[in-house]
N, CA, C and O of each residue as an XYZ file, in Angstrom:
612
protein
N     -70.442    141.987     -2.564
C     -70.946    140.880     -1.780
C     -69.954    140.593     -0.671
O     -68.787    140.461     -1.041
N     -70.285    140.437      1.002
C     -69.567    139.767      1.590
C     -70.250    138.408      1.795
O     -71.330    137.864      2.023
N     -68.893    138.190      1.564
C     -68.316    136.272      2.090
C     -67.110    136.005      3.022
O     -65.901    135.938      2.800
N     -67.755    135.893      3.989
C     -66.989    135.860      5.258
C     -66.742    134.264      6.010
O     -67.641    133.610      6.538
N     -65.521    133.915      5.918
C     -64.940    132.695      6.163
C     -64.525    132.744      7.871
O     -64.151    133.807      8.369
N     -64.616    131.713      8.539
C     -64.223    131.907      9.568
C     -64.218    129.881     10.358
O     -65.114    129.097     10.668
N     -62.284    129.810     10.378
C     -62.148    128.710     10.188
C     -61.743    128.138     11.299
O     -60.666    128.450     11.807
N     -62.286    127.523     11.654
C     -61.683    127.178     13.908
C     -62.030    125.651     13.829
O     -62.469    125.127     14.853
N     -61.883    124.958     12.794
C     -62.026    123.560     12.548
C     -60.354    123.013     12.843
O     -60.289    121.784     12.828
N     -59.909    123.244     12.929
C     -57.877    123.154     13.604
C     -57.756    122.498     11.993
O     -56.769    121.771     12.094
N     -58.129    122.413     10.922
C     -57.956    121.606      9.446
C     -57.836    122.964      8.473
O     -58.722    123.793      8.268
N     -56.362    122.942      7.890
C     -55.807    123.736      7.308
C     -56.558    123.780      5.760
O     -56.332    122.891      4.939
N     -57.555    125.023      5.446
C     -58.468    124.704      4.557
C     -58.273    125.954      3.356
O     -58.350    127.128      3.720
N     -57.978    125.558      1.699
C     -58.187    127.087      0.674
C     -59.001    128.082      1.258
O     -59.761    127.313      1.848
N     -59.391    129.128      1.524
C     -60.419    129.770      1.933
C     -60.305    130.809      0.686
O     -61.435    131.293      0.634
N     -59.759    131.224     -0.036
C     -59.608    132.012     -0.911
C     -60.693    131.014     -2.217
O     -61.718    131.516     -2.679
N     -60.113    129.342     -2.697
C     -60.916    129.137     -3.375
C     -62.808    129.000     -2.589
O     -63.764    128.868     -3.353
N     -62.931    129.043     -1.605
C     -64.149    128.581     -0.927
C     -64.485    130.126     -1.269
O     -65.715    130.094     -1.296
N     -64.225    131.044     -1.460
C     -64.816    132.411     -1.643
C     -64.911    132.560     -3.630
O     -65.646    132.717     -4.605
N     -64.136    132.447     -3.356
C     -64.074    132.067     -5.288
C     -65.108    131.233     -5.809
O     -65.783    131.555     -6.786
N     -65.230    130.288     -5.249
C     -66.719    129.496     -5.589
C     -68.303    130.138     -5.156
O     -69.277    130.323     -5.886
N     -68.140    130.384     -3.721
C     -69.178    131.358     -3.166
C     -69.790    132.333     -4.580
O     -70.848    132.017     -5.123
N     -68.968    133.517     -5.051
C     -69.107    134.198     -5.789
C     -69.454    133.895     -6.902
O     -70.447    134.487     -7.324
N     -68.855    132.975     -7.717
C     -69.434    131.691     -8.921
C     -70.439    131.385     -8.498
O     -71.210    132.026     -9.213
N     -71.210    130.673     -7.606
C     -72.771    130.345     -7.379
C     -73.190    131.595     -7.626
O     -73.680    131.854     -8.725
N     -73.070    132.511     -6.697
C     -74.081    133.583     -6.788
C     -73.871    134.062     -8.094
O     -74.991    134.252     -8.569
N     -73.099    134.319     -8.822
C     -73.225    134.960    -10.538
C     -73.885    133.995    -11.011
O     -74.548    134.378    -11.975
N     -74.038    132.745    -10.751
C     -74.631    131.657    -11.787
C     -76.508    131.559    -11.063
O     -77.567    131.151    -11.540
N     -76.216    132.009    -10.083
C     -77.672    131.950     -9.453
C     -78.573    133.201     -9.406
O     -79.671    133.258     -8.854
N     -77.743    134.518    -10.281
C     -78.480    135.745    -10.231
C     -78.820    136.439     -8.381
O     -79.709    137.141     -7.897
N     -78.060    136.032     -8.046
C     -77.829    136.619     -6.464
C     -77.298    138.203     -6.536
O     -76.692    138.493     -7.567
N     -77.468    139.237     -5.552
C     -77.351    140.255     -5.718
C     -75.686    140.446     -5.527
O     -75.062    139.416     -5.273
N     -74.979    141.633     -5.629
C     -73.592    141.548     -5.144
C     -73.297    142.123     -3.553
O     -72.183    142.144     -3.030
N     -74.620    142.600     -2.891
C     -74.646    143.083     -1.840
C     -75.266    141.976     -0.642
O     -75.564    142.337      0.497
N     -75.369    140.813     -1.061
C     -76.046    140.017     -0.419
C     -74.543    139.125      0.441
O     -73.451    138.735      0.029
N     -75.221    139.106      1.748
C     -74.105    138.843      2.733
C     -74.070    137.091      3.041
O     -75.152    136.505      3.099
N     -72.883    136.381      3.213
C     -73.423    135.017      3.502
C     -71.971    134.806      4.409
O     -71.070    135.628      4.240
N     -71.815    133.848      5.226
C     -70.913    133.670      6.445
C     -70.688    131.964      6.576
O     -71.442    131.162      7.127
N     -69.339    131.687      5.850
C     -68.950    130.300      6.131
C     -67.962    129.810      7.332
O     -66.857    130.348      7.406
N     -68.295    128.896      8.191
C     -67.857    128.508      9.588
C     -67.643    127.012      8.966
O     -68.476    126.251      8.473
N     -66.203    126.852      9.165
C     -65.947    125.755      9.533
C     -65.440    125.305     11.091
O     -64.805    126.114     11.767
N     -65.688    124.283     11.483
C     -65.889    123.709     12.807
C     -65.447    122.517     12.752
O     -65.409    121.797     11.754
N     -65.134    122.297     13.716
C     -64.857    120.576     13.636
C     -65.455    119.955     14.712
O     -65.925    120.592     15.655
N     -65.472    118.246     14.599
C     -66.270    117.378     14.524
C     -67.479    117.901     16.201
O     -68.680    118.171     16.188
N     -66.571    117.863     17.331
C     -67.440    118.445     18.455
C     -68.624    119.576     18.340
O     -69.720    119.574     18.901
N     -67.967    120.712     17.284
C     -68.921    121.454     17.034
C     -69.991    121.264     16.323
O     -71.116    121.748     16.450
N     -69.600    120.579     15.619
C     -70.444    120.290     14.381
C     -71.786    119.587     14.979
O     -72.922    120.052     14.879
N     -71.315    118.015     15.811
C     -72.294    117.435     16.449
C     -72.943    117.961     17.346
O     -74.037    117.469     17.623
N     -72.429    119.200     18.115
C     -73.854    120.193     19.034
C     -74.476    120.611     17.788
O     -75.653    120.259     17.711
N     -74.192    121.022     17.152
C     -74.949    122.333     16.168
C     -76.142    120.361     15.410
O     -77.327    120.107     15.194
N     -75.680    120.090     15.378
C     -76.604    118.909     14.228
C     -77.472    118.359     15.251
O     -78.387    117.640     14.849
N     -77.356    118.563     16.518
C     -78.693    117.744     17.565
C     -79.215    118.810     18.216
O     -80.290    118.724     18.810
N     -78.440    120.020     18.162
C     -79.267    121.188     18.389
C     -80.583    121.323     17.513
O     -81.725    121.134     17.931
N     -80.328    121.576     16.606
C     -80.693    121.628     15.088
C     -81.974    121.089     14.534
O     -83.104    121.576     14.504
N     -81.364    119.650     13.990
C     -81.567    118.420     13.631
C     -81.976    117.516     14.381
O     -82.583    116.536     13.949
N     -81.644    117.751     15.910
C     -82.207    116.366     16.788
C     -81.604    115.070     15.807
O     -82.426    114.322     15.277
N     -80.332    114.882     15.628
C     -79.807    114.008     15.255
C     -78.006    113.737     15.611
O     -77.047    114.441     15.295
N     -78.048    112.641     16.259
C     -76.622    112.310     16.978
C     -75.719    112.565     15.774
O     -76.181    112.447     14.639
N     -74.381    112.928     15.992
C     -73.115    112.721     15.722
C     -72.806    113.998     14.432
O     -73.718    114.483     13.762
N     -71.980    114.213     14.351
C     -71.190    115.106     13.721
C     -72.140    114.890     11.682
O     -72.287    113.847     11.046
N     -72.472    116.047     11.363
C     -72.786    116.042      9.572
C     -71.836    116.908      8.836
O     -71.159    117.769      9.398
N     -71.815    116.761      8.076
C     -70.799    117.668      7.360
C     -71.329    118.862      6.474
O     -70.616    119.588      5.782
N     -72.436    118.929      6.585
C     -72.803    120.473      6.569
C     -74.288    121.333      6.937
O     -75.366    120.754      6.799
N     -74.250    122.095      7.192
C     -75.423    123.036      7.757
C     -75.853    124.589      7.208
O     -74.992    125.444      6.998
N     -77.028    124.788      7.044
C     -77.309    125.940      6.470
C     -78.539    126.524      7.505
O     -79.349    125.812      8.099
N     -78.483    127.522      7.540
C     -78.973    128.733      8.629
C     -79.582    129.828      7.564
O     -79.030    130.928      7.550
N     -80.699    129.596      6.657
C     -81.164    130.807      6.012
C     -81.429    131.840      6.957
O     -82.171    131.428      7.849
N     -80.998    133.371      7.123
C     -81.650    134.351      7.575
C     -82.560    134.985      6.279
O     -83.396    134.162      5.907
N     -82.586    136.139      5.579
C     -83.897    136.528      4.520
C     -84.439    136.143      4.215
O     -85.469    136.737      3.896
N     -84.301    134.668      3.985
C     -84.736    134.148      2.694
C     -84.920    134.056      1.421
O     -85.835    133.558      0.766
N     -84.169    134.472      1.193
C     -83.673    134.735     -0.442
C     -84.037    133.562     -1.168
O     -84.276    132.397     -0.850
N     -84.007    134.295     -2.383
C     -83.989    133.174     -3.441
C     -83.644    133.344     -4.865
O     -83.648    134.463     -5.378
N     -83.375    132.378     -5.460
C     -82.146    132.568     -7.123
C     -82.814    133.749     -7.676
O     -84.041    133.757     -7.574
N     -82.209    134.813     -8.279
C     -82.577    135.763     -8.980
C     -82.808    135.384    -10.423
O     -82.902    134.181    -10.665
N     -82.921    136.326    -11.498
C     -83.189    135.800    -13.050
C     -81.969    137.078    -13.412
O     -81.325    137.863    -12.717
N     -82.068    136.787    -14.885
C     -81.434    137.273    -15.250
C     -81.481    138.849    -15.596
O     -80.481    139.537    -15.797
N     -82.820    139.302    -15.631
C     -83.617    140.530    -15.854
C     -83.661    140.813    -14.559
O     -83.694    142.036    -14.424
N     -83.681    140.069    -13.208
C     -83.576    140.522    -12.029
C     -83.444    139.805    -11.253
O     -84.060    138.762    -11.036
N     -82.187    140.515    -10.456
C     -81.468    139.642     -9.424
C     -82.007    139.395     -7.922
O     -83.107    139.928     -7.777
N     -81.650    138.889     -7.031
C     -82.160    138.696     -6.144
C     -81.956    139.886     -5.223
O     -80.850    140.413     -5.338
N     -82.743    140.396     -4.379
C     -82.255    141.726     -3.476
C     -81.238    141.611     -2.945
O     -81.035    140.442     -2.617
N     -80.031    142.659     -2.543
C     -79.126    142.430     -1.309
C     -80.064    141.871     -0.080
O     -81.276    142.047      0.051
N     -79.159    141.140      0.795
C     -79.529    140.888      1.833
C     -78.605    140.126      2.920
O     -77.379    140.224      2.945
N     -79.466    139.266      3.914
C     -78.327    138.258      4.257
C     -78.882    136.577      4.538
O     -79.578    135.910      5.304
N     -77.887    136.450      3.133
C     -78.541    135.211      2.728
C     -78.517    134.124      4.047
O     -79.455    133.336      4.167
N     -77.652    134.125      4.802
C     -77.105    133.154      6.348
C     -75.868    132.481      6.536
O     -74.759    132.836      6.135
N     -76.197    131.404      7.232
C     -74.712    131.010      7.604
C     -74.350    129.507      6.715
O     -75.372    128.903      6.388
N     -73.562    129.114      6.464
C     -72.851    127.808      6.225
C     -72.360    127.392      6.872
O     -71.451    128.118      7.274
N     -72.429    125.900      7.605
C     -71.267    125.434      8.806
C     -70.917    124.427      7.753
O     -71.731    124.067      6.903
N     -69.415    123.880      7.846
C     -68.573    122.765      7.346
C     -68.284    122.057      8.689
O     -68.599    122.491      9.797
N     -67.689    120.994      8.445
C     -66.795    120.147      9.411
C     -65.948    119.506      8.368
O     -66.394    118.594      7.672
N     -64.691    119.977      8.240
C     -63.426    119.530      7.506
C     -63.451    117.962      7.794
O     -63.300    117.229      6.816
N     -63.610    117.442      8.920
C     -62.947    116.348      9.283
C     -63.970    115.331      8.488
O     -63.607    114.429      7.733
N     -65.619    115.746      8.894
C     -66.251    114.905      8.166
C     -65.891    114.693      6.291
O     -65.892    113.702      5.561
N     -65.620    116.129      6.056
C     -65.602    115.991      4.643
C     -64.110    115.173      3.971
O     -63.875    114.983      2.777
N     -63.139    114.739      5.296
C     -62.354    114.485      4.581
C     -62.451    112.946      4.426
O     -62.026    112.313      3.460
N     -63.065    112.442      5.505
C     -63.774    110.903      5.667
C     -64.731    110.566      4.211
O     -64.834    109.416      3.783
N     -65.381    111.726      3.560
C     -66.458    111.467      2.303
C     -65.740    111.653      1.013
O     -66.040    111.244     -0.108
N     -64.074    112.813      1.678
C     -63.492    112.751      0.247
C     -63.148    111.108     -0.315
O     -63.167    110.507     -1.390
N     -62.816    110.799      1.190
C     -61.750    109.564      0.332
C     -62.742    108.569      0.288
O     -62.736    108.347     -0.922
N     -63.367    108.012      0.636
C     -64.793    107.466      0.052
C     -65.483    107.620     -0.934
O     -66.166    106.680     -1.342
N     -65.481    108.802     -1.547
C     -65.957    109.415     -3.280
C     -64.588    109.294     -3.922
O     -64.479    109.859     -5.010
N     -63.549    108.677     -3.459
C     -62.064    108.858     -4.756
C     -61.734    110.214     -5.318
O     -61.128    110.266     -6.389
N     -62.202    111.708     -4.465
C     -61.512    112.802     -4.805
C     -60.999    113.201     -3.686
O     -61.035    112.396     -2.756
N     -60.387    114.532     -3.459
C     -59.608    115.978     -3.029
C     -60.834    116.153     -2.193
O     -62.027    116.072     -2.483
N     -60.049    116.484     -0.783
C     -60.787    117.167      0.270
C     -61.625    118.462     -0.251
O     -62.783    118.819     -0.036
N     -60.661    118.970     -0.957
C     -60.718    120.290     -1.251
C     -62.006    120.403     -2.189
O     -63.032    120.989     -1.846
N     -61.856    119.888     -3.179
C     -63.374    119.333     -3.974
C     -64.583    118.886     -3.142
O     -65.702    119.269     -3.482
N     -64.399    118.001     -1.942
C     -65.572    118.151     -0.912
C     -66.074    118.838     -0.386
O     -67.269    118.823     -0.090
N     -64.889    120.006     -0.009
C     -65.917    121.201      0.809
C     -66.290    122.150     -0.479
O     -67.087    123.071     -0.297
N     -65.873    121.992     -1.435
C     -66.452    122.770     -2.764
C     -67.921    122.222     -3.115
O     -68.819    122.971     -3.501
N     -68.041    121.116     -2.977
C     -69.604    120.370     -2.877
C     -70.433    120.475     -2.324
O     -71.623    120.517     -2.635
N     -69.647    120.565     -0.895
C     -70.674    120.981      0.445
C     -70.902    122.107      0.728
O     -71.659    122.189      1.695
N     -70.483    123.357      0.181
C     -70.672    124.633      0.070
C     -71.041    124.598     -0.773
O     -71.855    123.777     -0.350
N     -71.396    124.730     -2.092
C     -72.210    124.762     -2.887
C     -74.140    124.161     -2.359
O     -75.209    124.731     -2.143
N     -73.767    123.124     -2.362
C     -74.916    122.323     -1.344
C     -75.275    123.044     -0.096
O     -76.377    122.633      0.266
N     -74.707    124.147      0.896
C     -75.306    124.648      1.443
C     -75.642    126.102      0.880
O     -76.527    126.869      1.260
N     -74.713    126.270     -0.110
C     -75.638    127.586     -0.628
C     -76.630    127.447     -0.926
O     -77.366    128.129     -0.213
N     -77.188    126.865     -1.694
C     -78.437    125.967     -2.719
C     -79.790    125.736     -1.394
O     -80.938    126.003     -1.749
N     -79.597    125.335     -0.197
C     -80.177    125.332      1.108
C     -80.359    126.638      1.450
O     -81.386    126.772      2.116
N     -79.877    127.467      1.293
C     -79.943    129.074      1.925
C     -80.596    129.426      1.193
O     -81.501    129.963      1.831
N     -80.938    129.571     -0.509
C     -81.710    130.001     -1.044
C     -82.711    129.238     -1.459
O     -83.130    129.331     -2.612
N     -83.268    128.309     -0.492
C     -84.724    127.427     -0.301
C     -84.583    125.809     -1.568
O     -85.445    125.197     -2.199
N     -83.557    125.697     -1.490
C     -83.250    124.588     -2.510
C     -83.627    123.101     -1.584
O     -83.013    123.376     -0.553
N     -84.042    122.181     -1.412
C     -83.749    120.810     -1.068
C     -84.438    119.594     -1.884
O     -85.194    119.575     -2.855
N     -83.627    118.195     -0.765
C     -84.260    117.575     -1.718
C     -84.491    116.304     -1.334
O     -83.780    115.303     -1.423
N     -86.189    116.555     -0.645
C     -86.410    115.722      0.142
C     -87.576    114.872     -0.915
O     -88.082    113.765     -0.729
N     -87.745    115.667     -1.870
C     -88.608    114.574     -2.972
C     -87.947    114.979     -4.103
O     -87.555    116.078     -4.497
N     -87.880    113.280     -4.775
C     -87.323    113.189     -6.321
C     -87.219    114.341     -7.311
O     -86.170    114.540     -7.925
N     -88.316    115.111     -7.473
C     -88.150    116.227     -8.363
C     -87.202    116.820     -8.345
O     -86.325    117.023     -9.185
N     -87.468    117.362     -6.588
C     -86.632    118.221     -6.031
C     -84.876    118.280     -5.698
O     -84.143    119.263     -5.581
N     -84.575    116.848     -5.606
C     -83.076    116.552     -5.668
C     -82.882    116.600     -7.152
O     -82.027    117.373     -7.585
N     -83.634    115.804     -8.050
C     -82.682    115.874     -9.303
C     -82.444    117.679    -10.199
O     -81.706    118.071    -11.103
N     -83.749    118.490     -9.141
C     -83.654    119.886     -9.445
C     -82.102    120.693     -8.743
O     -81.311    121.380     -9.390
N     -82.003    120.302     -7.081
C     -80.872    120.650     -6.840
C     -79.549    120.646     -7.117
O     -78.701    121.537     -7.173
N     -79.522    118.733     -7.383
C     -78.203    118.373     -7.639
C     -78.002    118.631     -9.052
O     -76.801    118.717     -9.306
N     -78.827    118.801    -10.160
C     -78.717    119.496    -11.449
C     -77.433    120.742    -11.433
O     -76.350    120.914    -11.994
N     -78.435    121.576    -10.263
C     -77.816    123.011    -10.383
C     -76.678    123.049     -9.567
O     -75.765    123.701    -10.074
N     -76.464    122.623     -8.604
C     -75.048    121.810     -8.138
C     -73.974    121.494     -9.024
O     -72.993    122.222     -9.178
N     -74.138    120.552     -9.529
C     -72.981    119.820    -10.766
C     -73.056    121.245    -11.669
O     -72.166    122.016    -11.310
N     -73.663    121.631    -12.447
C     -73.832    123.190    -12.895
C     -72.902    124.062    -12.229
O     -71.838    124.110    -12.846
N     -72.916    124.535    -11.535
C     -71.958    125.440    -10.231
C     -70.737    124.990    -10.375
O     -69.949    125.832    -10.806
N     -70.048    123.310    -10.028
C     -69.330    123.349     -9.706
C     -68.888    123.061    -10.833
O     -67.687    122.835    -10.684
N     -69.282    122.892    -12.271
C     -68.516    121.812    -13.500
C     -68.121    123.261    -14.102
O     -67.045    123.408    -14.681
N     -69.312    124.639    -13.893
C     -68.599    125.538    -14.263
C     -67.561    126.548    -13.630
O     -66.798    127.264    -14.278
N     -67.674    126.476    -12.109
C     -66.321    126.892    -11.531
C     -65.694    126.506    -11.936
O     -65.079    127.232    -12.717
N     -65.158    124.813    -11.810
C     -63.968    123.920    -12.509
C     -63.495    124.273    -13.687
O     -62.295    124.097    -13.897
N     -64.300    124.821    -14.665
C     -63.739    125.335    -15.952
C     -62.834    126.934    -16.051
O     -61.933    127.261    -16.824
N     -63.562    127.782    -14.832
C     -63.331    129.106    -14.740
C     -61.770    129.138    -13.827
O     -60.980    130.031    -14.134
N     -61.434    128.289    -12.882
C     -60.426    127.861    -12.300
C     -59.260    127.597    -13.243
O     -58.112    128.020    -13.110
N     -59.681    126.923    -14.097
C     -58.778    126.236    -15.050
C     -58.123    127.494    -16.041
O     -56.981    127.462    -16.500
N     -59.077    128.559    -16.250
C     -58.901    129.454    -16.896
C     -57.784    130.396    -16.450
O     -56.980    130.952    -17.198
N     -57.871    130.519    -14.763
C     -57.076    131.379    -14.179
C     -56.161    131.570    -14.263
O     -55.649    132.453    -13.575
């Protein structure tokens, strides 16, 4: 699988764990190992073109997803095809404004928000009730079991 980081947000960010997690979703989501995905972090200027480009919505968000294939979660009897799943944008700066507002680690924010835009790349949202308590399920899932696999290391 490539997971390709690419960080021009001027915010000094793990990129080793942001790939480490990447790879944890996709084993936990039955994703192929040939399937390509591309994380951009940006900061706040960029972020806010890309979100009214986009979104038609003012000011800087703290994250964005760009499905190209369209993929979607594989099973366990069969995984999802290689492909290229798309892009992830971050904005460090926003996420560090939501870390300290949630009482954790920056670093745990963009672990949230990448996760949360993986989950978007492979057709996840959650714009009705079902559908969020379906996402954010598999979310907390992802990350409660990275957190354990980390711990292991």
């Amino acid at each position: 699988m490539a997971v390709e980081i690419n960080n021009e947000s001027g915010v000094e960010v793990d990129e080793a764990t942001l790939q480490r997690l990447t790879l944890h979703a996709f084993d936990h989501l039955n994703v192929h190992r040939d399937a390509e995905v591309a994380i951009q972090l940006v900061d706040e200027g960029a972020m806010e073109q890309l979100h009214l480009q986009w979104m038609d919505e003012p000011g800087p968000t703290d994250v964005l997803s760009f499905p190209m294939d369209e993929l979607r979660p594989g099973s366990d009897d069969e995984p999802t095809p290689p492909g290229l799943l798309g892009d992830i944008v971050l904005c460090p700066q926003v996420a560090i404004v939501q870390a300290e507002a949630a009482g954790h680690s920056t670093q745990d924010e963009l672990l949230l928000l990448t996760t949360h835009g993986l989950l978007h790349l492979l057709g996840f949202d959650h714009a009705e009730p079902d559908d969020e308590r379906e996402m954010f399920g598999i979310q907390r899932d992802i990350l409660v079991g990275f957190s354990l696999a980390e711990r292991q290391r």
